[in-house]
C-alpha positions in Angstrom: -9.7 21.0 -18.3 -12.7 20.0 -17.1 -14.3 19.3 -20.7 -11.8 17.1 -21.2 -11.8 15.1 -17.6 -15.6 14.6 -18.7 -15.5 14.3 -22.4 -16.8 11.2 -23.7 -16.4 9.0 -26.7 -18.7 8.0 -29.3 -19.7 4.5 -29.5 -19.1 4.7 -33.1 -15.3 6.0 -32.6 -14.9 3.3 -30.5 -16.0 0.5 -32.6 -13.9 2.6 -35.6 -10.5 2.7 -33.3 -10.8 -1.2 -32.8 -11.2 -1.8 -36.8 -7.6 0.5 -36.9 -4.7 -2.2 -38.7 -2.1 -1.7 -36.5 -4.1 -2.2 -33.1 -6.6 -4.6 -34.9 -6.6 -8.1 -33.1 -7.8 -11.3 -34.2 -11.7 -11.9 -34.7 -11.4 -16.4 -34.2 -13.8 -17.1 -31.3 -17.6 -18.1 -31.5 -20.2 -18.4 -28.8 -19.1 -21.7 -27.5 -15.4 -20.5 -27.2 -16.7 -17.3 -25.2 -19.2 -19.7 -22.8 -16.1 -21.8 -22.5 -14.0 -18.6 -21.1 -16.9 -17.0 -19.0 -17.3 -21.0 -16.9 -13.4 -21.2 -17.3 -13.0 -17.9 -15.0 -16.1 -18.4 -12.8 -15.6 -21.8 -11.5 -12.4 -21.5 -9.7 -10.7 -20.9 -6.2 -13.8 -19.9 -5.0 -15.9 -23.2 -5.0 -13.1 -25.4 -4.2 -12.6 -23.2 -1.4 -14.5 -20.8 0.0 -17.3 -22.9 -0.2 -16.4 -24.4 3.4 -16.1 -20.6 5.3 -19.5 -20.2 3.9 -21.4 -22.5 5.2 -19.3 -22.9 8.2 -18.8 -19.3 8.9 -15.5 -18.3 11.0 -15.0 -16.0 14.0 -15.5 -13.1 12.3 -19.0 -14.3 10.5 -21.9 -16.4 10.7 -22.1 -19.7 8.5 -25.1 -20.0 6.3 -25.5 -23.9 6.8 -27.4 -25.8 4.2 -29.0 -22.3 3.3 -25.3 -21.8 1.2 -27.5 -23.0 -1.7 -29.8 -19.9 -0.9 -26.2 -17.7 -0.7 -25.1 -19.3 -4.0 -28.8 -17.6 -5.6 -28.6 -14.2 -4.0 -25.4 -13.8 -5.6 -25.9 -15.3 -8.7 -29.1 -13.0 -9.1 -26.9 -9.9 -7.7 -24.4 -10.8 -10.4 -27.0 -11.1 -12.8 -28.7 -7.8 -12.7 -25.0 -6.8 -13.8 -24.4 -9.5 -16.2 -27.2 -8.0 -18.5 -25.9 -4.5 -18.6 -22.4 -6.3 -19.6 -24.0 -8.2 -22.6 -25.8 -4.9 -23.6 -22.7 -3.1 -23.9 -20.7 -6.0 -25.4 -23.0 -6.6 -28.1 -23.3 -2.8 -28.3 -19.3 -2.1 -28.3 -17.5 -5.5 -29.2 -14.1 -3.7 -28.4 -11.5 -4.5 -25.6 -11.8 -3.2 -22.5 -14.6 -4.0 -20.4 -16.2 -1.9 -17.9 -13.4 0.8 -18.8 -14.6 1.4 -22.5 -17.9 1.3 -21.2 -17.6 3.9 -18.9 -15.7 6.4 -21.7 -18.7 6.2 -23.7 -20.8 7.0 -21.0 -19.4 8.8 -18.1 -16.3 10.1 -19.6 -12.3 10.0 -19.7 -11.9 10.6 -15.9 -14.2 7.9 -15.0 -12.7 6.0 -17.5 -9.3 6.1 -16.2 -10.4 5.4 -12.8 -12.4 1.9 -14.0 -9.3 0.9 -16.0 -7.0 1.5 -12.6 -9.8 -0.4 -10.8 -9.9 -3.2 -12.5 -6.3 -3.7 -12.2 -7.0 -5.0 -8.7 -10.0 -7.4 -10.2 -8.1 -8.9 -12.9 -3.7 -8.5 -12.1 -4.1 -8.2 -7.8 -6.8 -11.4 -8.1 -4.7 -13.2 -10.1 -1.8 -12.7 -7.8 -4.3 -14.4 -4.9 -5.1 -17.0 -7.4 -1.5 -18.1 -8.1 -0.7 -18.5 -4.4 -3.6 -20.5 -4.0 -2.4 -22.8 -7.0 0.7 -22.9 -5.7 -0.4 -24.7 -2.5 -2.7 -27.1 -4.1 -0.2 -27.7 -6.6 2.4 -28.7 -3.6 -0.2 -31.2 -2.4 -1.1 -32.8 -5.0 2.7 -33.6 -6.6 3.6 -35.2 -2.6 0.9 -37.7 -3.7 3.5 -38.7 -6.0 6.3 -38.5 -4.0 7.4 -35.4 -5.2 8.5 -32.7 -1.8 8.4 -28.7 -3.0 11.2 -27.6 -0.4 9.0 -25.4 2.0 11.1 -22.1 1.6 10.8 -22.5 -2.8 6.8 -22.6 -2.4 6.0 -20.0 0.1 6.7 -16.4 0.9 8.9 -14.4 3.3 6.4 -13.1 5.9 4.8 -16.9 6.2 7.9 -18.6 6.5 8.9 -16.4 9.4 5.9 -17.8 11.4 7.0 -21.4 10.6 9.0 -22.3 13.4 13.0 -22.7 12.0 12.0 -22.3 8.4 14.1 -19.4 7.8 17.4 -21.2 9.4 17.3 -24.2 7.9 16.8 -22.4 4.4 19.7 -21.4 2.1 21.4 -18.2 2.6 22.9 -16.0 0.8 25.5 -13.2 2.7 23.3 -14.4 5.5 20.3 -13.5 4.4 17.7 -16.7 3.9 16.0 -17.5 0.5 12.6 -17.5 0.4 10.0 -17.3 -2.5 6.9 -19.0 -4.3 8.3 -20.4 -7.1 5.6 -22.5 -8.2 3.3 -19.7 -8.2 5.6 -17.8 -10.2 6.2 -20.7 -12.7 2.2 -21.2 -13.5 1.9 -17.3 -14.4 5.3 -17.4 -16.7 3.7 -20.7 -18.8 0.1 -19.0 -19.2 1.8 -15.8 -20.4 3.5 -17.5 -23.0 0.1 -19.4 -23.9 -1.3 -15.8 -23.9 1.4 -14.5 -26.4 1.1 -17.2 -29.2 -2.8 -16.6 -29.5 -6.2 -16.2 -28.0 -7.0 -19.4 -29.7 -4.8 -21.1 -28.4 -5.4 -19.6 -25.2 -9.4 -20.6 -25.9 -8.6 -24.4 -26.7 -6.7 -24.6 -23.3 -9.5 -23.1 -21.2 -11.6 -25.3 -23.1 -10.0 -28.8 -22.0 -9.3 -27.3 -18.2 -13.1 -26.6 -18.1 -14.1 -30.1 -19.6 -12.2 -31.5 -17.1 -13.2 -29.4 -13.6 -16.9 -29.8 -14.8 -16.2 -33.3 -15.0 -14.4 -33.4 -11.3 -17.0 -31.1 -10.0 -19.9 -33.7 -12.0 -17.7 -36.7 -9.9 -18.5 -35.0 -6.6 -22.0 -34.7 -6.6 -22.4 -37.8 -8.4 -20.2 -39.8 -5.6 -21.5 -37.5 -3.1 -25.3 -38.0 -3.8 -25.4 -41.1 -2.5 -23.9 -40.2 0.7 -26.2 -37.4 1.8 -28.7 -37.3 4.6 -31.3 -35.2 4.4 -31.7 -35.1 7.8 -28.5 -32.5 7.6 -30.3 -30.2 6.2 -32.2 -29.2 9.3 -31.7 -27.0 10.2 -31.8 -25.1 7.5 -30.6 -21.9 8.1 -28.6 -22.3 11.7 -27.7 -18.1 11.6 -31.0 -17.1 9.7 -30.5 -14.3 7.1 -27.2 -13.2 8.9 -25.6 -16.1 7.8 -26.9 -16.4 4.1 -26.3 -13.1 3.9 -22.4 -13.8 5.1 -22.7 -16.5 3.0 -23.2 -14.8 -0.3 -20.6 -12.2 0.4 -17.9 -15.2 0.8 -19.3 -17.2 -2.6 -19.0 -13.8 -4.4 -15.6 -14.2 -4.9 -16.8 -17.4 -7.1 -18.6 -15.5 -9.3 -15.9 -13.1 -10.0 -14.9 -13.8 -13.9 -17.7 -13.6 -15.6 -17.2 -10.0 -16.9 -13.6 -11.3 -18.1 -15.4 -12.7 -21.2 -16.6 -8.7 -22.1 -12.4 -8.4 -22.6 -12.3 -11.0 -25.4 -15.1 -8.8 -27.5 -12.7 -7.5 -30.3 -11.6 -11.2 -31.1 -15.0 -12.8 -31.3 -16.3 -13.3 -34.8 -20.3 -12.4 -34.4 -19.9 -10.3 -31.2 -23.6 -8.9 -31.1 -24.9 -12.3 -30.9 -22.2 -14.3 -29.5 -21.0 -11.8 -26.9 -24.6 -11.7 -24.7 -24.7 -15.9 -25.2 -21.5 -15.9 -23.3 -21.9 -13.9 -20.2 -25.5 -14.4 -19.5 -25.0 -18.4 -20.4 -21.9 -18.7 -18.4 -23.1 -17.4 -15.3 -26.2 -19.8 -15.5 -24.2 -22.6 -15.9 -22.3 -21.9 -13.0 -24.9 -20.7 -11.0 -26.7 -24.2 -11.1 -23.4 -25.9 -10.7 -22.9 -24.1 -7.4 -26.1 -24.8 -6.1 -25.6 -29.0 -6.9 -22.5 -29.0 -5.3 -23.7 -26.9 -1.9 -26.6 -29.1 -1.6 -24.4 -32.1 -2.1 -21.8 -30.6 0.4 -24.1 -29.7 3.2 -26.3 -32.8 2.8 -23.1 -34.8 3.2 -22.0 -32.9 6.2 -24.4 -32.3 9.2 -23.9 -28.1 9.9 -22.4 -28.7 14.0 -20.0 -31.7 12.8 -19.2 -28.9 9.6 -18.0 -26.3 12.4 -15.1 -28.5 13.7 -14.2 -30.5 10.6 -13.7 -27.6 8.3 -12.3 -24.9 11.6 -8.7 -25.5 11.0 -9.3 -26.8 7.2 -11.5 -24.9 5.2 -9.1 -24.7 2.6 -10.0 -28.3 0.7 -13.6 -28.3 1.8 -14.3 -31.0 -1.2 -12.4 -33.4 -0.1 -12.9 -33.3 3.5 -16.6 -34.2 2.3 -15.8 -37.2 0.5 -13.4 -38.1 3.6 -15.9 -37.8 5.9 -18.6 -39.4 3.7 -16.5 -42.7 3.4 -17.0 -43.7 0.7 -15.3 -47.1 0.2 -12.2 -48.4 -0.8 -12.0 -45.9 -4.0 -11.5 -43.0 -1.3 -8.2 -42.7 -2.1 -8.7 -42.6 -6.0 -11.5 -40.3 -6.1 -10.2 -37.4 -3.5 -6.8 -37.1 -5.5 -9.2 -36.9 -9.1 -11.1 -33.9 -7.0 -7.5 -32.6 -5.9 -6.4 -32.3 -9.5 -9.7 -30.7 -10.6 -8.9 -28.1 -7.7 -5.4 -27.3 -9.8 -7.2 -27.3 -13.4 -9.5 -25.1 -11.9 -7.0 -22.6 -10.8 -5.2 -22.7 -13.8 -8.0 -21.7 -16.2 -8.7 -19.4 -13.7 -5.4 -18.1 -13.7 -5.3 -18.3 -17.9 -8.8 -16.0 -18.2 -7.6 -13.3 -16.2 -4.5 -13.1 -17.4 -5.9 -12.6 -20.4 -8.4 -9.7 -19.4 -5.6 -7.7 -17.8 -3.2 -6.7 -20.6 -6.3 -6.1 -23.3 -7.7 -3.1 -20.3 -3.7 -1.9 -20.8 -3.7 -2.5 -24.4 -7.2 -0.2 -25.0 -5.9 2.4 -22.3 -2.7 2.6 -24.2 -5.2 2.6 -27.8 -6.7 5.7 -26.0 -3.3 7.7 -25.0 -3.9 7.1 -21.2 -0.7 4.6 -21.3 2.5 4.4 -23.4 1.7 3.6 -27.3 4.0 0.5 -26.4 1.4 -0.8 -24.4 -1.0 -1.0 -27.9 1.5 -3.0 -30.3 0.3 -5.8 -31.3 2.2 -9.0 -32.0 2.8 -8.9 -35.9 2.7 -12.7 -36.3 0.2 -13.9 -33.5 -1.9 -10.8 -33.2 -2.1 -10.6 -29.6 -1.2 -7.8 -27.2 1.9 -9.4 -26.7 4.4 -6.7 -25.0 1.0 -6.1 -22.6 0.2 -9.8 -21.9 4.2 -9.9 -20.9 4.3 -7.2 -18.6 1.1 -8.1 -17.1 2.8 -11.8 -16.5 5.9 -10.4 -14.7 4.4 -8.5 -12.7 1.7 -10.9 -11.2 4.0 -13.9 -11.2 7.2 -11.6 -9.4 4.2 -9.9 -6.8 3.3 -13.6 -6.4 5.9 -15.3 -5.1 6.8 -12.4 -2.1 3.4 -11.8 -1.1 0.7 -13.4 1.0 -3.0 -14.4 -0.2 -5.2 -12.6 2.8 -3.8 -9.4 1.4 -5.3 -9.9 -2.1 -8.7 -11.2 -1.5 -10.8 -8.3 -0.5 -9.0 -5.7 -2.6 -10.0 -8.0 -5.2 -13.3 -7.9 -4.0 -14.6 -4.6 -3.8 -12.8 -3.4 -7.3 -14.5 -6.3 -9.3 -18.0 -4.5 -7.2 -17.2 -1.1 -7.8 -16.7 -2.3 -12.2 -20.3 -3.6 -11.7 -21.6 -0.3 -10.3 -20.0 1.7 -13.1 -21.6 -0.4 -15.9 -25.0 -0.2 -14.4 -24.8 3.5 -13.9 -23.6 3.3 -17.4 -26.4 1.4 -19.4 -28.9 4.0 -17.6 -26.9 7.4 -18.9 -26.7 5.8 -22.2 -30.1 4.7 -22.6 -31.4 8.6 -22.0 -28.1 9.8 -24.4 -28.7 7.4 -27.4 -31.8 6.0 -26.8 -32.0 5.4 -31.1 -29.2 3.5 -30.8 -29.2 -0.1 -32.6 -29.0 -2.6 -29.5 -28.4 -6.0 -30.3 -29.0 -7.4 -27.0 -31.1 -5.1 -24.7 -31.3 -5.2 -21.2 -34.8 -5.8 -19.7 -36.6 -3.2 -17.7 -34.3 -0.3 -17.5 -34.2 1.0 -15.6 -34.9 -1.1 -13.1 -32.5 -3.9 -13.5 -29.4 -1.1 -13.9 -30.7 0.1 -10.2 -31.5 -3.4 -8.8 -28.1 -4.5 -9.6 -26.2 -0.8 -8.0 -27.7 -1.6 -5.0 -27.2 -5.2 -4.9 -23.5 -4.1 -5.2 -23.2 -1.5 -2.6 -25.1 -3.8 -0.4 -22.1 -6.2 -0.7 -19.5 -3.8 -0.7 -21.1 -2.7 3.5 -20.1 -6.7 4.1 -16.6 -6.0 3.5 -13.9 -4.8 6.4 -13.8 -1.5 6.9 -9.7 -1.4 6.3 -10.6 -2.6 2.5 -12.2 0.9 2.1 -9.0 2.8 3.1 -6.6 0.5 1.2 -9.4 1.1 -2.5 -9.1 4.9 -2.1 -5.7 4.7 -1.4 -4.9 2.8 -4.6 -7.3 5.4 -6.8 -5.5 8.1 -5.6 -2.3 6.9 -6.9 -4.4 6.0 -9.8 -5.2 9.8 -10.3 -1.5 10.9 -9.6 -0.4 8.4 -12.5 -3.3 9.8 -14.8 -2.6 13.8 -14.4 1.5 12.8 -14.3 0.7 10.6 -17.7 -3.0 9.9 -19.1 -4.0 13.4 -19.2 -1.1 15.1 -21.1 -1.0 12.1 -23.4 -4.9 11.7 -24.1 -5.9 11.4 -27.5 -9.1 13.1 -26.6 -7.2 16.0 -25.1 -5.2 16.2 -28.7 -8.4 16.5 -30.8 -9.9 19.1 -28.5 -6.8 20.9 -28.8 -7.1 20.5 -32.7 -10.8 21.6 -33.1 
């Protein structure tokens, strides 16, 4: 048992089971599609609004002031470390799957299993937060138009009972009231069917969405320039390295996404060269991005007048900016542009992850771990269609009953714990196959590999204690579903069996 729990696979039958016709998938993108994808799920929720918490801080952490720009870095450099042992395994093992491929050619089946359940949480449990988040935005900026989302179709049960006379004044069915996110669910249901026709379709739509946020996000700092003081950046780090620290661990969630783009690998055309371009150049883009806009934001706001302004509205930091910069009689004009860009954002947010999600299921099913239904692919569009399906129902059903705060840092320490794995990875398999051709090569193993574990644990001691007890509590029920299912129907378990 334990052979097989620990038995890993080849890189070479890896790359082989991709290349098999009936689970063979489309090979259409190029480098700029795949940069496209990695800025598409990056630049999302997370700098349209987070970015406010951070360099505000709340009751339960320091802000990091105009030092944000210095929390932007230490993330991006965290994520970084771990963005070069992706691109070494992508251009290495151009197959779906991510970190969970990685870690069966490296650490085993076990391991493995537990990644693939992991990232579950990063990609279908995130999205879920993301959706909700859409939702809202979406309901704000249609009443700019005159258009009124009926408070109990756009919001879930457990809010609407803290709204006072929500739930009586909505409609009722054997006296029971109707509540539910329908929005939410209504974005995730028109992606899916985006996902199903094909990734390149799916690539030309993340493509326009991220045109037009960079373009939003360009408007900002462009408009905003000429309203900041630099006078508000003194001081410049109000909470010292507590709060850039606190800082960082809030604008991770913004730079969860990039690893999505490893997920696309079997469907990119030149996936040793294109594969590294796309994760590493992504996550540059966005890192300088982040840093314009928080020196933009913070220079627009002095840090004490940022503690009250954004306390009770740190959800649409952005604008609050250009409202408190005042700038002019275009005010109007330019927040609602920034508003929208908050939706497309979202959305391509939404798009990417969704498609990440059912390829993990689709390579976990390739591999025996999950019903072979799970690995048919779509005999016109070539997609992973009864995967990307399932995947939409149950993010887009889970989305419109539940509430965001129960998502985030779930989301959180699974996308950390991926990052771990992969590092620990690219080490093993350096001493296991250290002949191995190597496209892209990450620098200074193993020192990067190591820099970027620790960079990750060090994040995951920021996070609440209660997000420790609810992770082991979903891998446990990931292991009851894996020696119920997985381990009986393991491919690797039938050839051992054979030989």
């Amino acid at each position: 048992m334990l052979k097989q729990l620990f038995k890993t696979k080849s890189l070479d039958e890896l790359v082989h089971e991709g290349e098999e016709p009936e689970h063979q998938l489309k090979r259409v993108l190029g480098s700029f599609d795949v940069v496209m994808l990695g800025i598409g799920a990056i630049i999302g929720a997370g700098i349209f609004a987070t970015i406010g918490t951070a360099a505000a801080g709340d009751a339960a952490r320091p802000g990091a002031g105009p030092a944000l720009m210095l929390s932007f870095v230490l993330t991006g450099v965290a994520c970084g470390f771990a963005a070069l042992c992706y691109a070494e395994f992508a251009s290495m093992v151009p197959i779906s799957g991510s970190a969970y491929t990685y870690s069966y050619g490296t650490l085993g089946e076990l391991v493995a299993w537990i990644i693939g359940w992991d990232l579950i949480i990063e990609y279908a449990v995130g999205n879920v937060a993301v959706a909700i988040s859409w939702a809202n935005y979406f309901k704000t900026l249609v009443s700019g138009f005159g258009i009124i989302i009926p408070d109990w179709m756009s919001i879930d049960y457990r809010t609407a009972a803290k709204i006072p006379g929500l739930l009586e004044n909505a409609p009722h069915i054997w006296g029971i009231p109707i509540v539910f996110n329908l929005p939410a669910f209504s974005i995730v249901a028109l992606i899916t069917v985006v996902l199903v026709i094909g990734i390149k379709e799916s690539s030309r739509t993340t493509t326009v969405m991220v045109i037009i946020k960079l373009l939003v996000l360009g408007l900002f700092v462009v408009v905003g320039f000429y309203h900041v003081n630099p006078a508000n950046w003194t001081p410049f780090a109000p909470n010292g390295w507590k709060g850039i620290q606190a800082g960082a661990a809030v604008v991770f969630f913004a730079y969860i996404g990039f690893d999505a783009v490893s997920t696309v690998a079997e469907e990119v055309r030149n996936p040793k060269r294109d594969m590294p371009i796309g994760i590493i150049g992504s996550l540059i883009i966005c890192t300088i991005i982040y840093i314009l806009v928080a020196a933009v934001f913070t220079g627009i706001i002095p840090y004490n007048d940022l503690i009250h302004t954004l306390a009770t509205s740190q959800s649409e930091p952005l604008t609050l900016a250009m409202q408190y910069a005042k700038i002019g009689k275009h005010a109007d004009l330019i927040i609602g542009i920034i508003a929208f860009g908050s939706v497309i954002a979202h959305t391509a947010v939404l798009l990417v992850f969704q498609l990440g999600q059912p390829r993990i299921f689709f390579s976990m099913a390739r591999d025996g771990l999950l019903p072979q239904k799970f690995a048919k692919v779509h005999p016109r569009f070539k997609t992973p269609a009864v995967t990307t399906i399932v995947t939409g129902l149950v993010v887009g059903v889970t989305a419109m009953f539940t509430t965001i705060d129960e998502m985030v840092d779930l989301t959180n320490i699974g996308t950390l714990f991926a990052f771990i794995l992969v590092c620990a990875g690219i080490i093993i398999l350096r001493k296991k196959e250290p002949d191995k051709p190597r496209p892209f090569k990450t620098p200074f193993v193993p020192l990067i590999p190591v820099l970027g574990i620790i960079a990750c644990l060090y994040l995951i001691l920021g996070l609440p204690w209660i997000t420790y007890i609810r992770f082991a509590g979903w891998l446990i029920i990931g292991l009851v579903v894996y020696f119920m299912y997985g381990y009986r129907h393991s491919r690797v378990r039938k050839q051992l069996e054979a030989s």
